[in-house]
KEFIMAR-74403 format. One record per residue: residue in three letters; x, y, z of N, C-alpha, C in turn. Coordinates in steps of 0.02 Angstrom, whole numbers, plus 50000, padded with zeros to 5 digits. Atoms other than C-alpha are relative to their C-alpha. Layout:
ALAXYZXYZXYZ...
***
This chain:
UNK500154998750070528736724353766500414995549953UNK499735004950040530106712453717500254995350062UNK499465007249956531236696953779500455002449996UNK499434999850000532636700453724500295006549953UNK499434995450017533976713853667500615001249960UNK499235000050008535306713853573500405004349974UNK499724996150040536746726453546500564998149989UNK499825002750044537366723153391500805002149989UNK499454997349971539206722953373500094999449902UNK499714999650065539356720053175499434997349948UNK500385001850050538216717853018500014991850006UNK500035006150004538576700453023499584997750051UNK500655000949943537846697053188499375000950008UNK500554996750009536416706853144499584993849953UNK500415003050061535926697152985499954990750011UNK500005004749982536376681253075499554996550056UNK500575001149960535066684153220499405000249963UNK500685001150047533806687953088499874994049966UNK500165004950040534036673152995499694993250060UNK500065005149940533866661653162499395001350017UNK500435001149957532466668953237499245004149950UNK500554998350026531436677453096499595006249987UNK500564993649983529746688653111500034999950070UNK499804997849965530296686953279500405005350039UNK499544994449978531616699253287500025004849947UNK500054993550043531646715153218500645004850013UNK499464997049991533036727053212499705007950011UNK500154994749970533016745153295500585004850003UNK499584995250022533976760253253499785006850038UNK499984993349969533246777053309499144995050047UNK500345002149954531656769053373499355003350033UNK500524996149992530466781853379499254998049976UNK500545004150038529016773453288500074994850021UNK499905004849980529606757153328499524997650078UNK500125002949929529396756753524499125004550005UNK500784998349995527766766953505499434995149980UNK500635006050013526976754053403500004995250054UNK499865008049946527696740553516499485002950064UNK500384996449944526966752153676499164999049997UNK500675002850020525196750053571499864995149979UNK499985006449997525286732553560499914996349913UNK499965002950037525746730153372500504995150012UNK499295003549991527006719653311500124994650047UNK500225003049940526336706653414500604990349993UNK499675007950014527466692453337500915002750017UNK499294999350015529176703153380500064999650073UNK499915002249935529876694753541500845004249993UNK499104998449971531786699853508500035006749949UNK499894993150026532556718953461500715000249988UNK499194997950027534296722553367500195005949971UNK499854991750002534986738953402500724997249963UNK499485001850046536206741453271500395010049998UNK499564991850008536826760953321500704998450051UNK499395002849992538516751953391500524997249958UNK499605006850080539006743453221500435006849976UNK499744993250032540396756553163499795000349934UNK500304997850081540006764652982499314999149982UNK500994999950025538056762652993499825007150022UNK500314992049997537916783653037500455003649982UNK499394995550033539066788952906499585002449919UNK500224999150061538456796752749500625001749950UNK499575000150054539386793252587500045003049933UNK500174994950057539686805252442500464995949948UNK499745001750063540406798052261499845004749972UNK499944995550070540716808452104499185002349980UNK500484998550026539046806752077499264999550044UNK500505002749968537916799452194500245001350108UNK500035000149919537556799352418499774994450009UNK500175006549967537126786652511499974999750088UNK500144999949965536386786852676499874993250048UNK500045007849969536846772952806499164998950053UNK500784998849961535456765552929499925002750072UNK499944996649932535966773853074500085008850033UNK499834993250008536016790953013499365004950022UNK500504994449979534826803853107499895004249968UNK499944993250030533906817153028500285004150032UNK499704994349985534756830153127500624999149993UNK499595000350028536426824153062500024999849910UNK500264999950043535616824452911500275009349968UNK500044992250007535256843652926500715002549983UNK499454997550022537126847252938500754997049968UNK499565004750028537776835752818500275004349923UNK499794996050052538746846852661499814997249945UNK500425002150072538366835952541499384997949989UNK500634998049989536706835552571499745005949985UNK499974994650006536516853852580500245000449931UNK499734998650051537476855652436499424996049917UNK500045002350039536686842652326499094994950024UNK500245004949985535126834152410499435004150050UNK500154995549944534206849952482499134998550008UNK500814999449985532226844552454500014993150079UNK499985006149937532776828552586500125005550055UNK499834998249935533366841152712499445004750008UNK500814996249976531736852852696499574994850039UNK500535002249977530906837752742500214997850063UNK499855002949944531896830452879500245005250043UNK500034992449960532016849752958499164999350023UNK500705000649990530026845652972499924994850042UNK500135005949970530186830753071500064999250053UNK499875000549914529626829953256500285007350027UNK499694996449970530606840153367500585000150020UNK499235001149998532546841953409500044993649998UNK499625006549997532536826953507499664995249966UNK500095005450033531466816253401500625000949943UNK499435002050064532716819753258500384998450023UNK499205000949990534326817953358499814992050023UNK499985007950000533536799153394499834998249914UNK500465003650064532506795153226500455000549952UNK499595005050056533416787253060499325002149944UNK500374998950072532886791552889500014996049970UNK500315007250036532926772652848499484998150057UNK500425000349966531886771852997499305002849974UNK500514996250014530706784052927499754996649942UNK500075003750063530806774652762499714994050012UNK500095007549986530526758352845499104999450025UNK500404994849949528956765352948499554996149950UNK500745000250072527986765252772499225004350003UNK500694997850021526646777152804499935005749961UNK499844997250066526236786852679500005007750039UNK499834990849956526326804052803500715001250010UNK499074999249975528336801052836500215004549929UNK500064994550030528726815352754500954998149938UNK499584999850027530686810052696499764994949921UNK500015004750046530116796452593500035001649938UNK500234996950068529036810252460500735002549949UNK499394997650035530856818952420500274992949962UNK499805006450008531686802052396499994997449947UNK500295005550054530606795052283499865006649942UNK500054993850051530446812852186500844997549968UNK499214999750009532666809052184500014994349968UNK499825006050043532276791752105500574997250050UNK499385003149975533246784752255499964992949994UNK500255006449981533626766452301500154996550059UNK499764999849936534006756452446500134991749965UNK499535006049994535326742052470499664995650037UNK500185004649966534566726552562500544993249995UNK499695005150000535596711752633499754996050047UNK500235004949982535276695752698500504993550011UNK499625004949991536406680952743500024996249913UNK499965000050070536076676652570500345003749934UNK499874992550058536676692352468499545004350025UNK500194993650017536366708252414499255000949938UNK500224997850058535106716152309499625007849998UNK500244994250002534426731352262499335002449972UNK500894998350032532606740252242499965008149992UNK500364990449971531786757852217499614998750036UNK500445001049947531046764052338499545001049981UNK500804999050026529406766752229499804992450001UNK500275006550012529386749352212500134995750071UNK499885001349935529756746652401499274998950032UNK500584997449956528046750452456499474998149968UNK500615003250043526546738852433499355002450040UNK500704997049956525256747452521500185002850083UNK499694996449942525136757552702500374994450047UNK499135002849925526636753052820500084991149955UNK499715006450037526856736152682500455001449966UNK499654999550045528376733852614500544995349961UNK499725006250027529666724152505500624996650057UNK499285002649979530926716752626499704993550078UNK500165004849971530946700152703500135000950084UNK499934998149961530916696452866500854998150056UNK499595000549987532906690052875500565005749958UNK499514993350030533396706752774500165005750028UNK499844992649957534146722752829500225006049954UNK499804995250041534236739352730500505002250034UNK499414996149964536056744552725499925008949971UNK500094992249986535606762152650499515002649928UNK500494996550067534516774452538500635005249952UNK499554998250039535586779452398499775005449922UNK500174997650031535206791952272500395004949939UNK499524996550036536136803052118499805007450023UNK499874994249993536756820252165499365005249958UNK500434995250039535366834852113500815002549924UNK499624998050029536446840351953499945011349970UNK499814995450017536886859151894499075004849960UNK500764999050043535166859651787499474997550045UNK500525004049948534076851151925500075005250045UNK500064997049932533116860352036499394996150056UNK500605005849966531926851152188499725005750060UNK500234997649950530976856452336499334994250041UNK500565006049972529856848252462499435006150030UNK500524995549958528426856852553499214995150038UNK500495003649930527136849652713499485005250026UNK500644997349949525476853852794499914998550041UNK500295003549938525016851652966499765006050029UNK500474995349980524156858853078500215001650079UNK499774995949934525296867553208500715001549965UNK499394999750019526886873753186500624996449989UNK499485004149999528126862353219499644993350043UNK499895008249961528286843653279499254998150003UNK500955002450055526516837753169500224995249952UNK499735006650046526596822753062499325003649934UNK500294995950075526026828652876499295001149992UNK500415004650034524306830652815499814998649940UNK499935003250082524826829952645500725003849984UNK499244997950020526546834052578500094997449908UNK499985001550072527226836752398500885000550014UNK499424998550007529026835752334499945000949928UNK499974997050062529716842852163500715000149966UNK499415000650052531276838252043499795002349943UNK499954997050070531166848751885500855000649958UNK499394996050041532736847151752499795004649941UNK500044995350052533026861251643500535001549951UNK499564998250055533736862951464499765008149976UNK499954991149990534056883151461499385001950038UNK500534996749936532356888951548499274994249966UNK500365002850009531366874551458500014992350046UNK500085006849973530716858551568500234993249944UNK499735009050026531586841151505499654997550052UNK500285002649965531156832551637499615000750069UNK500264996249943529876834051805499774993750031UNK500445005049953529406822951938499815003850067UNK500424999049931528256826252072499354996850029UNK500305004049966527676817052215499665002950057UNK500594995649963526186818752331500244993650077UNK500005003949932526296811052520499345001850045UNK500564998749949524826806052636499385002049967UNK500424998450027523586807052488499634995449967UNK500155005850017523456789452450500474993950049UNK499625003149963524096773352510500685000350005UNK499304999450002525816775552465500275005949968UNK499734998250052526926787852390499745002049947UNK500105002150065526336793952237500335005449942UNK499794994150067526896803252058499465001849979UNK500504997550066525826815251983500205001349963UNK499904998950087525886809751824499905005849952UNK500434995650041524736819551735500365007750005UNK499704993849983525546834751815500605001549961UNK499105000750042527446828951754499885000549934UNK500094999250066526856824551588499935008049969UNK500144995550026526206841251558500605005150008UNK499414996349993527766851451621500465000449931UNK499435000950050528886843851503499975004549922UNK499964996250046529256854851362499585007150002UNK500314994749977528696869551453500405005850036UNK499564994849957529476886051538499525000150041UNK500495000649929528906886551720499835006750024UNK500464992149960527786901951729499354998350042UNK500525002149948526506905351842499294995549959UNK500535003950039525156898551701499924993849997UNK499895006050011525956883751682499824996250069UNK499865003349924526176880951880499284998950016UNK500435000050023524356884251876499804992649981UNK500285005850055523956872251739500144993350048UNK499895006449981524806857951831500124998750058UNK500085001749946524416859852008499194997349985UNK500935002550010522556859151946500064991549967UNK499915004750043523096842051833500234995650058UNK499725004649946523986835151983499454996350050UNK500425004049932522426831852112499624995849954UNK500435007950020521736817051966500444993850015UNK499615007149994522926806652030500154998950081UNK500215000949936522616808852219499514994450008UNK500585003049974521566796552320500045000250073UNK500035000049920521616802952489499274998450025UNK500225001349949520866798152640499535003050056UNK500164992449934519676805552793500414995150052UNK499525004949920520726800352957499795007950059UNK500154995549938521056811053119500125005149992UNK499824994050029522016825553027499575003749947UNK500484997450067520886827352886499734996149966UNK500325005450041519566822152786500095001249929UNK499695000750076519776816952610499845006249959UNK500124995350045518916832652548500645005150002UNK499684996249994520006844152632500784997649959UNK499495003950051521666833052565499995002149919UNK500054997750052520956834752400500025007649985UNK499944993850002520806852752419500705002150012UNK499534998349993522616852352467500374999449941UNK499405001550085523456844452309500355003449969UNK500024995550043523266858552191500385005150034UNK499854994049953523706871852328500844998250017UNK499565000650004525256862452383500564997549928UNK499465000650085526056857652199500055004450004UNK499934991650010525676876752164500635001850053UNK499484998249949526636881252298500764998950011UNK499175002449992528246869352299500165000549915UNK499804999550051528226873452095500075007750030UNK500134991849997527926893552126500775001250046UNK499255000749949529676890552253500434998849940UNK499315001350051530626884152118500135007049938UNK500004995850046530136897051995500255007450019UNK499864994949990530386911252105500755000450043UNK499255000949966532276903752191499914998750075UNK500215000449939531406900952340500124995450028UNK499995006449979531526883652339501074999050032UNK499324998649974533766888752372499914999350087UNK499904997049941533286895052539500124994950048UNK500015004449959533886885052681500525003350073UNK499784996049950534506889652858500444995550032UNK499555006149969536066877352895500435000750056UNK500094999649943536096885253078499805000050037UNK500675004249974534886873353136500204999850068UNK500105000349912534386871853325500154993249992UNK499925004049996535096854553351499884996450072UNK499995002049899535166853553555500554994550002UNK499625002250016536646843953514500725002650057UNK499494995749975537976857353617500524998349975UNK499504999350021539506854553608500224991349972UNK499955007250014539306835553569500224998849915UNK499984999350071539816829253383500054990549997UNK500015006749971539706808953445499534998050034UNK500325000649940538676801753527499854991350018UNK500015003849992538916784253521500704994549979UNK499305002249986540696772053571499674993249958UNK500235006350027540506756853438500344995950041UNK499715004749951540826740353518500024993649939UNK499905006650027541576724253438499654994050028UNK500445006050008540516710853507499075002450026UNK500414998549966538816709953561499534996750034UNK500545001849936537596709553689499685000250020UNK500615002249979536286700753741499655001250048UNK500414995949928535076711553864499634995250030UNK500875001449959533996696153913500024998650069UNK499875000849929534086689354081500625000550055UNK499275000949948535976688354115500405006649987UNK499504994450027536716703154022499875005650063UNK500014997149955536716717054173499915006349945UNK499854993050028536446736754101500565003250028UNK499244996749982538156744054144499755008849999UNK500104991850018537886763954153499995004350038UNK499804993949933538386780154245499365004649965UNK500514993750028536946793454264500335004650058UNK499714992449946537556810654355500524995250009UNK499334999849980539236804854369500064991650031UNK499865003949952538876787854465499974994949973UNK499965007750059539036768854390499564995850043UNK500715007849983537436757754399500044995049959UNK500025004650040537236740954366499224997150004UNK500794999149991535316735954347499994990649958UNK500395007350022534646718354327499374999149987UNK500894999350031532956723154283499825003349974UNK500054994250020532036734254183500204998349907UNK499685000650083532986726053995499245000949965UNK500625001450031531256723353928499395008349988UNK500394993049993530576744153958500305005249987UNK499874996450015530966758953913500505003450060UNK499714997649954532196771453972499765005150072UNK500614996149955530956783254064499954998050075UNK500315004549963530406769454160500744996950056UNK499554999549978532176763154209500475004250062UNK499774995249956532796779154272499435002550056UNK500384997549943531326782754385499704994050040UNK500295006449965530876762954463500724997450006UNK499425002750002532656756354448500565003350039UNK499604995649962533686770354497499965005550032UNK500344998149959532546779454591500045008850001UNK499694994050038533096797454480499055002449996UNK500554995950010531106803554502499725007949951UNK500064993550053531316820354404500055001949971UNK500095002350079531256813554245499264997750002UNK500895004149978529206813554232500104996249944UNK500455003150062528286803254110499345003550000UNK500394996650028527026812354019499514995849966UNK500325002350040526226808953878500224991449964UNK499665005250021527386793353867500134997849928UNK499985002650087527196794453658500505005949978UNK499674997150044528616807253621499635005949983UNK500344996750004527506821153623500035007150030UNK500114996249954527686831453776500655002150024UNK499234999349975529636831153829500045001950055UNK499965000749912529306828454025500524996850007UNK499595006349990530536814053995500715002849975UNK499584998750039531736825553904500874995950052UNK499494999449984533556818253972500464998549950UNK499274999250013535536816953917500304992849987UNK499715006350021536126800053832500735003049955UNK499454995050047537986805753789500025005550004UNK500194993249998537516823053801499615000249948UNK500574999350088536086821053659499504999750051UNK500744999949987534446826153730499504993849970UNK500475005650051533256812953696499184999050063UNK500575002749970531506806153737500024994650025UNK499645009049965531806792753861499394995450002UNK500615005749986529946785753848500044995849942UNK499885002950071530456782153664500784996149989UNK499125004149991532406775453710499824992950035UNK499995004949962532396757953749500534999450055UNK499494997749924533306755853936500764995349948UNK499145002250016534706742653858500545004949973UNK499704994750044535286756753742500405004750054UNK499604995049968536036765953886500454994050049UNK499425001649985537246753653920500715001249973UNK499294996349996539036757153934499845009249956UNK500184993850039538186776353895500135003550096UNK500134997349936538346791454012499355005249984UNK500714997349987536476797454065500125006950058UNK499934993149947536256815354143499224999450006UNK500994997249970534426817354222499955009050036UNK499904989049951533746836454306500474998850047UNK499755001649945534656827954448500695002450005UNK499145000050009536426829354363499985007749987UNK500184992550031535906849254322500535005050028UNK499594994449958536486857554483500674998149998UNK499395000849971538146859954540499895000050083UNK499795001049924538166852754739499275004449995UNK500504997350002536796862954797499855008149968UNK500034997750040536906876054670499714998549939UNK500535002150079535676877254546500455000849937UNK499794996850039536216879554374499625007349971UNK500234993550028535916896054295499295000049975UNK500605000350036534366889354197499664997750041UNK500634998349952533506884654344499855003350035UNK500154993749951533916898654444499395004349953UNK500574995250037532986908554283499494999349993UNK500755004449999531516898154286499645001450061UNK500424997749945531166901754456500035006650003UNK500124992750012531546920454442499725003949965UNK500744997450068530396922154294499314996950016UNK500785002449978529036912854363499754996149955UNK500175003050061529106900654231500134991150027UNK500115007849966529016883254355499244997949993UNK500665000749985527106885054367499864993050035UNK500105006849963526406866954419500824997249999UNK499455003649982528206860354388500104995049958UNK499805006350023527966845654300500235000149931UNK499694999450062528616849454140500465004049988UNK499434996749963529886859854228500674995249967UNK499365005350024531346845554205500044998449917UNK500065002450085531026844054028500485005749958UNK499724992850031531196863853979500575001750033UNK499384998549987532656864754097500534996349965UNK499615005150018533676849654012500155002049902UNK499894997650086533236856753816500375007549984UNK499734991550004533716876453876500774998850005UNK499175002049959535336869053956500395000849914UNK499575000850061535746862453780500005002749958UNK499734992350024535256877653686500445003850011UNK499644996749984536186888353772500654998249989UNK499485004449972537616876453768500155003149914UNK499595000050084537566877153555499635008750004UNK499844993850011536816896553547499985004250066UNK499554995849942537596905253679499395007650013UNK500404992749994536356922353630499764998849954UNK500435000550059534776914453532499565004849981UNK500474997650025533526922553423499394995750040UNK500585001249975531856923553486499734992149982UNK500485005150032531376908653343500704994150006UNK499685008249978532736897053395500074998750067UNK500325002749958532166898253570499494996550001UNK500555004650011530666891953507499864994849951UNK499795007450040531426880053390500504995350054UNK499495004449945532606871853541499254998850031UNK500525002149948530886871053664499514997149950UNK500545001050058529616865553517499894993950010UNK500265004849988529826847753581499784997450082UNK500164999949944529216852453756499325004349993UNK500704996350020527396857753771499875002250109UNK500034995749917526956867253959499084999649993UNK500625001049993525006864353998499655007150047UNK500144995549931524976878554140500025007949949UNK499844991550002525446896554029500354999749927UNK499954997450051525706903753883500865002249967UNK499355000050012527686901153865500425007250003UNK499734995549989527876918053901500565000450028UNK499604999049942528796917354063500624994049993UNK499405003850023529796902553998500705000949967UNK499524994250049530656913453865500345004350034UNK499614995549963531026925153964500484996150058UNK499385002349971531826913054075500624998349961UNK499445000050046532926907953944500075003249943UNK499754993250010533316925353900500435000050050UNK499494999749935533876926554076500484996750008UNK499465005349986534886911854092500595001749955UNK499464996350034535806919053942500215004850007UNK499824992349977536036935254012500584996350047UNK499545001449956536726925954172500714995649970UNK499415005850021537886912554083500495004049954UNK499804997150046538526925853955500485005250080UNK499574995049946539036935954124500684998550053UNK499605006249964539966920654199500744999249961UNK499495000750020541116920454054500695003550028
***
């Protein structure tokens, strides 16, 4: 899918391979979108890849007096339990709580998501409701854009092809500002939008000064309903009003029919979702947030050793890397995914491939101890990393607890999606020790079972917590 590799050891290096080699090389951060397109044979002019989650201070988020700033290496699920965020920045974390499933967030980048450009990426709508902007550099300089003016049509956008966004930067919600985001899809969790609104209202005593709100996945890009904002202003936000200017909001839609929905239904959404993410603000609803998120994270708070120089995966660079405990060195394989790697290379079979798109979490394994989708991890990325597969699970021939429960609940059925749900329960259990029913099924949500009705799954990890809680 590519030639070449490179992990990046410093911004400079980065912006110095771009300038050399072009629309050739592209740079890669969480990678979730990225290697999918590449897998469907876009992106047909990008021969070289620059992973840049080694560069220290690119997955740090920065708070000033007044303003955040989000580097490009920052995951939504570091996102989720970021304070000043929470505190000051809460319609971005409704939306990036909506995004995928554990492990797509604990890989995917909210300049990634930004970068993406389609108008369904759900962080963008908040964003551009926050009036954010984003930093771009280039061997040349600096300069700076909004991100409304980032985006020239679907997945087009402003940044050359020797530039690199260093981050999305935005001013603190203030004391009088209230926001909210809100998404449609059509399953519970881990669904890409089929229309999404966000909502910044300031308020002088209980009268609207100012309102912005933006619609996602309803046109080509991004958009403000005007007509909607305009009318707010100099208004108290009762239900009449909310009313008045969810109906005012769908003349400035131009959705789409696609595979989620056709343009009627979209249009039928507009009105329904404004109403909705205004009717939240009015009633305090839009406060609510649950910042004891299922992460699958355990006891991890790292998950990646920066390195001062870097290196070149193509033919000579070797992958350096211990999986279950043991140190491989691999001369083949730089050019494919990790999936693929661990089951042709190092001959670790019980890591399936599934749906190979991030979808199914057959592939679920342990980079660092971070759960991830290895069909969506490029293999270089797990150099100098330690990889756990089902393999690394047991102890000697001792199962661990969560597979003993899996087979004592009767929740293996065919099996093959067995290694997935054992590797995501592991790391539940690991961060809640004795979950609620709905953050068992927020930890498994990026594993789908084809054979049964998740019954017997649950109840295995019930069990496993019964047993591991008895161990203490």
């Amino acid at each position: 899918m590519w030639e070449r590799y490179y992990t990046a050891g410093s911004v400079d290096d980065v912006l110095e391979i771009l300038d050399r080699e072009g629309a050739a090389a592209r740079i890669i951060a969480g990678g979730t979108d990225l290697v999918l397109e590449l897998k469907n044979g876009l992106h047909s002019e990008t021969r070289d890849l620059i992973d840049i989650n080694r560069i220290e201070g690119l997955n740090i988020i920065k708070e000033t007096r007044e303003s955040i700033a989000i580097g490009p290496a920052v995951t939504h699920n570091q996102c989720l339990v970021s304070e000043p965020l929470i505190r000051y920045a809460l319609p971005l974390l409704k939306a990036a709580q909506t995004i995928g499933s554990p492990q797509i967030r604990n890989v995917g980048t909210v300049l990634g998501n930004l970068i993406t450009a389609s108008p369904a990426n759900d962080t963008i709508t908040p964003l551009i409701a926050m009036d954010a902007e984003l930093t771009i550099r280039s061997c040349k300089g600096e300069r700076r854009v909004k991100l409304a003016d980032f985006y020239k049509g679907v997945r087009k956008i402003d940044l050359a092809a020797n530039e690199m966004v260093m981050d999305v930067h935005f001013n603190k919600l203030s004391a009088n500002q209230k926001g909210n985001f809100i998404k449609y899809i059509l399953r519970k969790t881990h669904a890409i939008s089929v229309a999404n609104a966000a909502a910044i209202l300031t308020f002088d005593q209980d009268i609207i000064s100012a309102a912005s709100i933006t619609l996602g996945a309803v046109a080509p890009t991004i958009i403000h309903a005007r007509t909607a904002e305009e009318f707010l202003i100099g208004k108290k936000l009762t239900g009449d009003v909310i009313s008045q200017a969810a109906a005012l909001a769908s003349q400035d839609g131009k959705p789409i029919s696609d595979v989620r929905a056709s343009e009627e239904y979209r249009g039928y959404l507009i009105p329904v979702l404004v109403e909705k993410v205004l009717a939240e603000i009015e009633s305090g609803a839009w406060q609510e947030y649950d910042d004891d998120q299922v992460l699958l994270w355990g006891s991890k708070k790292a998950f990646f050793t920066p390195t001062l120089r870097t290196f070149d995966h193509g033919q000579h660079e070797l992958i350096k890397t211990r999986i279950n405990g043991k140190e491989y060195s691999f001369d083949k394989g730089q050019n494919g995914v990790l999936s693929t790697l661990i089951r042709e290379q190092a001959g670790l079979t019980g890591t399936k491939i599934g749906c190979g798109e991030g979808e199914c979490g057959a592939c679920t394994l342990y980079m660092n101890g971070l759960p991830v989708f290895s069909c969506l991890v490029p293999a270089p990325r797990a150099h100098q990393c330690d990889i756990t597969t089902i393999e690394g699970i047991a102890h000697g021939d001792q199962l661990h607890p969560v597979q003993q429960a899996y087979i004592d609940e009767g929740a293996v059925q065919c099996g093959f999606c067995t290694p997935g749900f054992v590797m995501s329960t592991v790391k539940l259990l690991e961060e809640k020790p004795h979950p609620t029913l709905e953050q068992i099924k927020q930890g498994l949500s990026g594993n789908l079972c084809r054979c049964t009705g998740y019954y017997s799954i649950i109840s295995a990890v019930e069990k496993a917590a019964e047993m591991l809680s008895d161990k203490e």
